[in-house]
C-alpha positions as CSV (number, residue, x, y, z in Angstrom):
1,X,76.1,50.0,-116.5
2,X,73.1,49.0,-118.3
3,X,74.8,48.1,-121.4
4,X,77.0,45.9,-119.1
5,X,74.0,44.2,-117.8
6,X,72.4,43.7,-121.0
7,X,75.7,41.7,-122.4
8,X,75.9,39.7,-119.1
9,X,71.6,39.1,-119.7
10,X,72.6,37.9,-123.5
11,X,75.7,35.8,-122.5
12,X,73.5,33.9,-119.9
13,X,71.1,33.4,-121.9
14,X,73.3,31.9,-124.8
15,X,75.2,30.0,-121.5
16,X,71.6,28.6,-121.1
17,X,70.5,28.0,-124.8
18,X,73.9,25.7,-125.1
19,X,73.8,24.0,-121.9
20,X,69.8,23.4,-122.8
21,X,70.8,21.7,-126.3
22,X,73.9,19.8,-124.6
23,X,71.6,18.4,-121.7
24,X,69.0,17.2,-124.5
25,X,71.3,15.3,-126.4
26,X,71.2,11.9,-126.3
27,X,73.9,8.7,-126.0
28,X,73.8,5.9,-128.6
29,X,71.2,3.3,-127.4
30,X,72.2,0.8,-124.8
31,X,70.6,-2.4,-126.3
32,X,68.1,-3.3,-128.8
33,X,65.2,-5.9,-128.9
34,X,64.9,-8.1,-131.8
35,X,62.5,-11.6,-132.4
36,X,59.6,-9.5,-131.1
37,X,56.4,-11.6,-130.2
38,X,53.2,-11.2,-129.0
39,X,52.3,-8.3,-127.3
40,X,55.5,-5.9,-125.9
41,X,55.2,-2.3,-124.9
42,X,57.8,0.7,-124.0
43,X,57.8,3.8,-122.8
44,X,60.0,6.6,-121.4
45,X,58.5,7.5,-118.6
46,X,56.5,4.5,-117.4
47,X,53.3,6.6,-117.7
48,X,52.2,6.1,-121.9
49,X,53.1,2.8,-123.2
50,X,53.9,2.6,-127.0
51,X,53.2,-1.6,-128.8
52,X,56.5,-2.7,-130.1
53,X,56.1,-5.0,-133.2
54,X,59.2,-4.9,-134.9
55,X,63.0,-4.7,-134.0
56,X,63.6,-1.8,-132.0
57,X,66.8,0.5,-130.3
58,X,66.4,1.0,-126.0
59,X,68.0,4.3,-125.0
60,X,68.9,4.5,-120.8
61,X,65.4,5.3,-119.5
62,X,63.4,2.9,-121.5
63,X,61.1,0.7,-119.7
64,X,60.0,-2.5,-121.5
65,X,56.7,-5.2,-120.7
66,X,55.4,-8.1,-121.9
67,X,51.8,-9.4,-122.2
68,X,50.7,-13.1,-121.5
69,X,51.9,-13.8,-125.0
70,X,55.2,-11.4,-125.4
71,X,59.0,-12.2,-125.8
72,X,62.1,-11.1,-127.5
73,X,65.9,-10.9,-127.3
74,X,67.7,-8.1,-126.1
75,X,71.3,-7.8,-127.0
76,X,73.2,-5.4,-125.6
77,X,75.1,-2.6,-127.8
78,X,78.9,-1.9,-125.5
79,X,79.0,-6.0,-125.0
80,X,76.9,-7.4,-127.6
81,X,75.9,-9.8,-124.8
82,X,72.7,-11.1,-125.2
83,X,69.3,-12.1,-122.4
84,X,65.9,-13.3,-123.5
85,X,63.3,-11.7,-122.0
86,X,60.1,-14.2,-121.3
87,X,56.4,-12.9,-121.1
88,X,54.7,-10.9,-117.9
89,X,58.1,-9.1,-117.7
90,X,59.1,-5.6,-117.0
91,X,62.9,-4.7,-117.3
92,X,64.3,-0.8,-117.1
93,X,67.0,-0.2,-119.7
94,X,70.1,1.2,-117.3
95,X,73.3,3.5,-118.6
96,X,74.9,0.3,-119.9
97,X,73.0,-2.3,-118.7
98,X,69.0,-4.1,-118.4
99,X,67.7,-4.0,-114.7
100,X,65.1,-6.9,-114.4
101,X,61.9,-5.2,-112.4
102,X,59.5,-8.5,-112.3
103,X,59.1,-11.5,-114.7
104,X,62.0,-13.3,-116.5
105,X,65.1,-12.4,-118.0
106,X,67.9,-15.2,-118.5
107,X,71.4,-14.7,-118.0
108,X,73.7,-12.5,-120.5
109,X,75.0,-15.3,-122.9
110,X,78.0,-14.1,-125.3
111,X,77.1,-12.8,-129.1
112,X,79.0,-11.0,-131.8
113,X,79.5,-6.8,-130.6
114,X,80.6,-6.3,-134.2
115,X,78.4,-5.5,-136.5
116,X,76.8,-2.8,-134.2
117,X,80.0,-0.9,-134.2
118,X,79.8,1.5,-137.5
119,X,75.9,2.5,-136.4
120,X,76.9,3.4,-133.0
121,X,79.6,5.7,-133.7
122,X,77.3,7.1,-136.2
123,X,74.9,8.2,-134.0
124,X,77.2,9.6,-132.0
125,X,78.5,11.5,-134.7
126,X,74.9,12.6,-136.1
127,X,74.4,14.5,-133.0
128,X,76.5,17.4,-134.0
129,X,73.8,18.4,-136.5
130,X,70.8,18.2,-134.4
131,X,71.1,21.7,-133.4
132,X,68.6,24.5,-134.3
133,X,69.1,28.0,-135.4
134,X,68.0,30.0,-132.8
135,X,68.2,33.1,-135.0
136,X,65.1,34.5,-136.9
137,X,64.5,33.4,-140.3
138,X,63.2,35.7,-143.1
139,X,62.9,33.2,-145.9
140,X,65.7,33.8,-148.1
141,X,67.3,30.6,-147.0
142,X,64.1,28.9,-148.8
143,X,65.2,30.3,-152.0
144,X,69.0,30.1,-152.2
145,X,69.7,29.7,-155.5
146,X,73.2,27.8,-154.4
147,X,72.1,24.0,-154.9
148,X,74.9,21.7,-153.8
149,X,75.2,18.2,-154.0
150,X,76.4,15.1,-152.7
151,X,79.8,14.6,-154.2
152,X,80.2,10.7,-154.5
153,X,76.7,8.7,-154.5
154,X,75.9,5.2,-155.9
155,X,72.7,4.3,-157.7
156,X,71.6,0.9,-158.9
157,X,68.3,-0.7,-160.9
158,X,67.0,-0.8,-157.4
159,X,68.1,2.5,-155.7
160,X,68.1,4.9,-159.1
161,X,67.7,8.4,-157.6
162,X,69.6,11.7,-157.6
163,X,68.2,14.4,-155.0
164,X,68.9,17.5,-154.7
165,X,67.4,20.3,-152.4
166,X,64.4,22.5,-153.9
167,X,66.1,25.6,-154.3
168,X,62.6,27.8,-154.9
169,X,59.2,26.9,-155.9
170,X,59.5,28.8,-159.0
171,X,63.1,27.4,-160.0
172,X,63.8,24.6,-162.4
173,X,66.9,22.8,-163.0
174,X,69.2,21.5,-165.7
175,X,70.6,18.2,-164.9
176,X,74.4,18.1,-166.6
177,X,75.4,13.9,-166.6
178,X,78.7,13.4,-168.6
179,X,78.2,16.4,-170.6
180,X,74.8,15.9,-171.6
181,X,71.9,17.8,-170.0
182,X,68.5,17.6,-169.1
183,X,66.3,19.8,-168.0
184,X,63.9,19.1,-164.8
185,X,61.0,21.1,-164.5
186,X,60.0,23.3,-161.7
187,X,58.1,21.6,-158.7
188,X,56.6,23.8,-156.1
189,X,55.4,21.7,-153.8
190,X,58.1,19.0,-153.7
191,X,60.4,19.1,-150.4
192,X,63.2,17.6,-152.9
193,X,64.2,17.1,-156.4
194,X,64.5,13.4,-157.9
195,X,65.5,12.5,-160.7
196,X,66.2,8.9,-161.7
197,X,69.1,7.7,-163.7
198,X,68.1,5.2,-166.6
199,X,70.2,3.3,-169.5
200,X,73.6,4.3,-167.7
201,X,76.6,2.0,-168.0
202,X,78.1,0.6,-165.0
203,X,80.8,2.2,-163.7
204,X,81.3,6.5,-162.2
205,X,79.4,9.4,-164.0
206,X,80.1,12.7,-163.3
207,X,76.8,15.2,-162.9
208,X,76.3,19.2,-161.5
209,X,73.2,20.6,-161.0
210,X,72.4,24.0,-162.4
211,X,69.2,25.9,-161.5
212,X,67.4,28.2,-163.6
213,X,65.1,31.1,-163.1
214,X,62.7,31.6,-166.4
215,X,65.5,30.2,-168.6
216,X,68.4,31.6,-167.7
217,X,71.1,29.9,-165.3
218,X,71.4,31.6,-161.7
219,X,73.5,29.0,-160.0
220,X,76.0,26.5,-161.8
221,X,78.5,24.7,-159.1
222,X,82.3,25.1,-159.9
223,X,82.7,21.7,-159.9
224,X,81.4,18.6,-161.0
225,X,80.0,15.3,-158.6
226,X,80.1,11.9,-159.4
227,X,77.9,8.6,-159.0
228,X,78.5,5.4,-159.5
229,X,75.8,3.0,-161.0
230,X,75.9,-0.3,-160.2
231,X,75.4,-3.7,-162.1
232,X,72.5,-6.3,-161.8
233,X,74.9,-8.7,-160.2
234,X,76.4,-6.1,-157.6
235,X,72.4,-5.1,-157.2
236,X,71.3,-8.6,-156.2
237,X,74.0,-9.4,-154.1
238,X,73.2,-6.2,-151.9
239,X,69.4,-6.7,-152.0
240,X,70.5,-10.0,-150.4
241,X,73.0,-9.1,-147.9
242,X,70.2,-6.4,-146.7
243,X,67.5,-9.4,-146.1
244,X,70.2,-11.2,-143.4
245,X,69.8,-8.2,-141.3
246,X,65.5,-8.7,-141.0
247,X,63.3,-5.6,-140.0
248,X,66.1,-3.6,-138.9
249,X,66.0,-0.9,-140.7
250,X,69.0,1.4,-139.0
251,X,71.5,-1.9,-140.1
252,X,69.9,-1.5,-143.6
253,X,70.3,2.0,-143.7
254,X,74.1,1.7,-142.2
255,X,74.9,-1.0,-144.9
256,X,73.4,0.8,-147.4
257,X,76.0,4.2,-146.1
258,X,78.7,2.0,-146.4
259,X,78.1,1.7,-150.0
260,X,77.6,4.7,-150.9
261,X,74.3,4.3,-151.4
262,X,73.2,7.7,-149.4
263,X,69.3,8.2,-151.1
264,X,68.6,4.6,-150.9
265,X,69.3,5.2,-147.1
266,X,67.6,8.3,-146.7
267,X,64.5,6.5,-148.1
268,X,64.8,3.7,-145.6
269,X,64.9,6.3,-142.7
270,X,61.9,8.2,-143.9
271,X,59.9,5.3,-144.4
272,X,60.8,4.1,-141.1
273,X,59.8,7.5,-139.2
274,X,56.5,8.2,-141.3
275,X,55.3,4.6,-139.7
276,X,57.1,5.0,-136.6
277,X,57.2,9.0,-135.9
278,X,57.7,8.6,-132.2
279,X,60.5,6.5,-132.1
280,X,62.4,10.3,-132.0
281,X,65.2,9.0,-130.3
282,X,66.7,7.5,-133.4
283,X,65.8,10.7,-135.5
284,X,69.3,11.8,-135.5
285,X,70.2,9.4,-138.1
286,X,68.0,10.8,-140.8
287,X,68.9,14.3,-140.0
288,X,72.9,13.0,-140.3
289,X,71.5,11.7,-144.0
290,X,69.7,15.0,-145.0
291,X,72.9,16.5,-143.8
292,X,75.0,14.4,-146.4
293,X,73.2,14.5,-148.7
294,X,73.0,18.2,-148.8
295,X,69.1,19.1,-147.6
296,X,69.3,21.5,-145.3
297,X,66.0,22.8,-145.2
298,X,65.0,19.0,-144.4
299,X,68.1,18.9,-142.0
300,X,67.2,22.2,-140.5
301,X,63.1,21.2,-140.7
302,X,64.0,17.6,-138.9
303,X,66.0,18.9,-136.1
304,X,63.7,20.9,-135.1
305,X,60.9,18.2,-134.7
306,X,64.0,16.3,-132.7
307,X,64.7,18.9,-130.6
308,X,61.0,19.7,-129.9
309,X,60.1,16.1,-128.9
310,X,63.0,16.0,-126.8
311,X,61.9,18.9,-125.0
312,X,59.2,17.6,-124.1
313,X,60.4,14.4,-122.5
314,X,62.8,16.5,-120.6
């Protein structure tokens, strides 16, 4: 009988854990607010207000104000349908619409639904990796020795980085590019391992990454990746396309997916959260890039901080 009651006591409480980390999860934003001016504020529970100064994604919840000077444009993400919202305002962001609460909002007006399309379903695919291990951890997953990497990437003159996840303090690495090698030293402190790739042609390289322990090779991948380096024409002409979408950086990240240009985006979504840490709502998209990209420990380290803010707004 007791052991009965202990397996019911466990499977409730892994009933709990699941239902817990499903109720916490969060739909794609609703609408976003872009040609911010003046003074705008939001917050998720209408008690601590947050300044708003550049584009920025509303999930259901959100409430939004203006000052004397403050206005934007909200377009809305399902209908791409979009309202300006004057000064003195206060709007609620609803499940799929904006509720106007005092002030002025104009009518919904027609816009393009589009080119929100490929970061929406992202997000909603990026939430299958914010989950935490609940299990203890003794820290041998630090120091796996089994370094995998990306298998297609794209670099450019702009963008020249390969990463790769910091196997152990004491570990260095030897860097295989189309046969020749190079060895990267050991950096203890470093939450990832760059290298940048310089005097390349254009075109695909294949590369593995080996890691070594005093010399001698403990881990060497079966097979090889690839990355593709770009030309200074194809390089312009993205730099370019990225400055039509403005301070949104989630559409220069997405773009920048698209190409296969996975570090380049993981850069823009770190930079992003290290200015902007409580936007956490958005956080799922850098833990999908550690996730490609083949960080765990950052994956693993960034879901957590998700899951913990979350849990607190709950």
């Amino acid at each position: 009988m007791n052991n009965i009651s202990v397996g019911i006591g466990m499977l409730l409480v892994a009933v709990l854990l699941g239902v817990s980390q499903s109720a916490l999860s969060k739909a794609p934003p609703v609408a976003k607010l872009v040609q911010v001016e003046g003074k705008i504020e939001y917050s998720r529970n209408g008690t601590r207000w947050v300044p708003v100064r550049r584009t920025k994604y509303l999930f259901e919840g959100y409430l939004i104000r203006t000052g004397n000077d403050g206005s934007g444009k909200l377009i809305n993400q399902a209908s791409g349908e979009s309202q300006e919202l004057g000064k003195n305002s206060e709007i609620e962001i609803k499940a799929d619409s904006v509720f106007l609460i005092s002030g002025n909002l104009t009518p919904p007006k027609e816009e393009s639904t589009s080119i929100f399309e490929s970061l929406m379903n992202k997000f909603a695919k990026a939430q299958r990796y914010t989950t935490v291990r609940r299990s203890a951890t003794t820290g041998e997953d630090d120091c796996d020795n089994k370094v995998r990497t990306i298998r297609q990437v794209t670099v450019s003159g702009s963008h020249p980085d390969l990463v790769w996840r910091n196997a152990c303090p004491e570990y260095s690495y030897r860097l295989v590019i189309d046969g020749n090698a190079v060895e990267v030293a050991a950096q203890s402190t470093s939450e990832m391992i760059r290298f940048s790739v310089k005097d390349l042609e254009p075109g695909e390289h294949t590369y593995k990454v080996e890691v070594l322990d005093k010399g001698d090779i403990v881990y060497s991948p079966r097979k090889e990746s690839a990355f593709v380096v770009l030309d200074g024409n194809a390089d312009q002409e993205l730099t370019q396309t990225l400055s039509m979408f403005g301070d949104d950086v989630f559409m220069h990240a997405n773009l920048l997916e698209e190409r296969g240009m996975h570090v380049a985006a993981m850069d823009a979504y770190r930079d992003y959260f290290y200015e902007n840490p409580d936007d956490n709502d958005m956080r799922p998209l850098l833990i999908q890039s550690y996730q490609d990209l083949k960080l765990s420990n950052l994956r693993e380290s960034e879901a957590r901080l998700y899951n913990a803010a979350l849990e607190e707004d709950f």
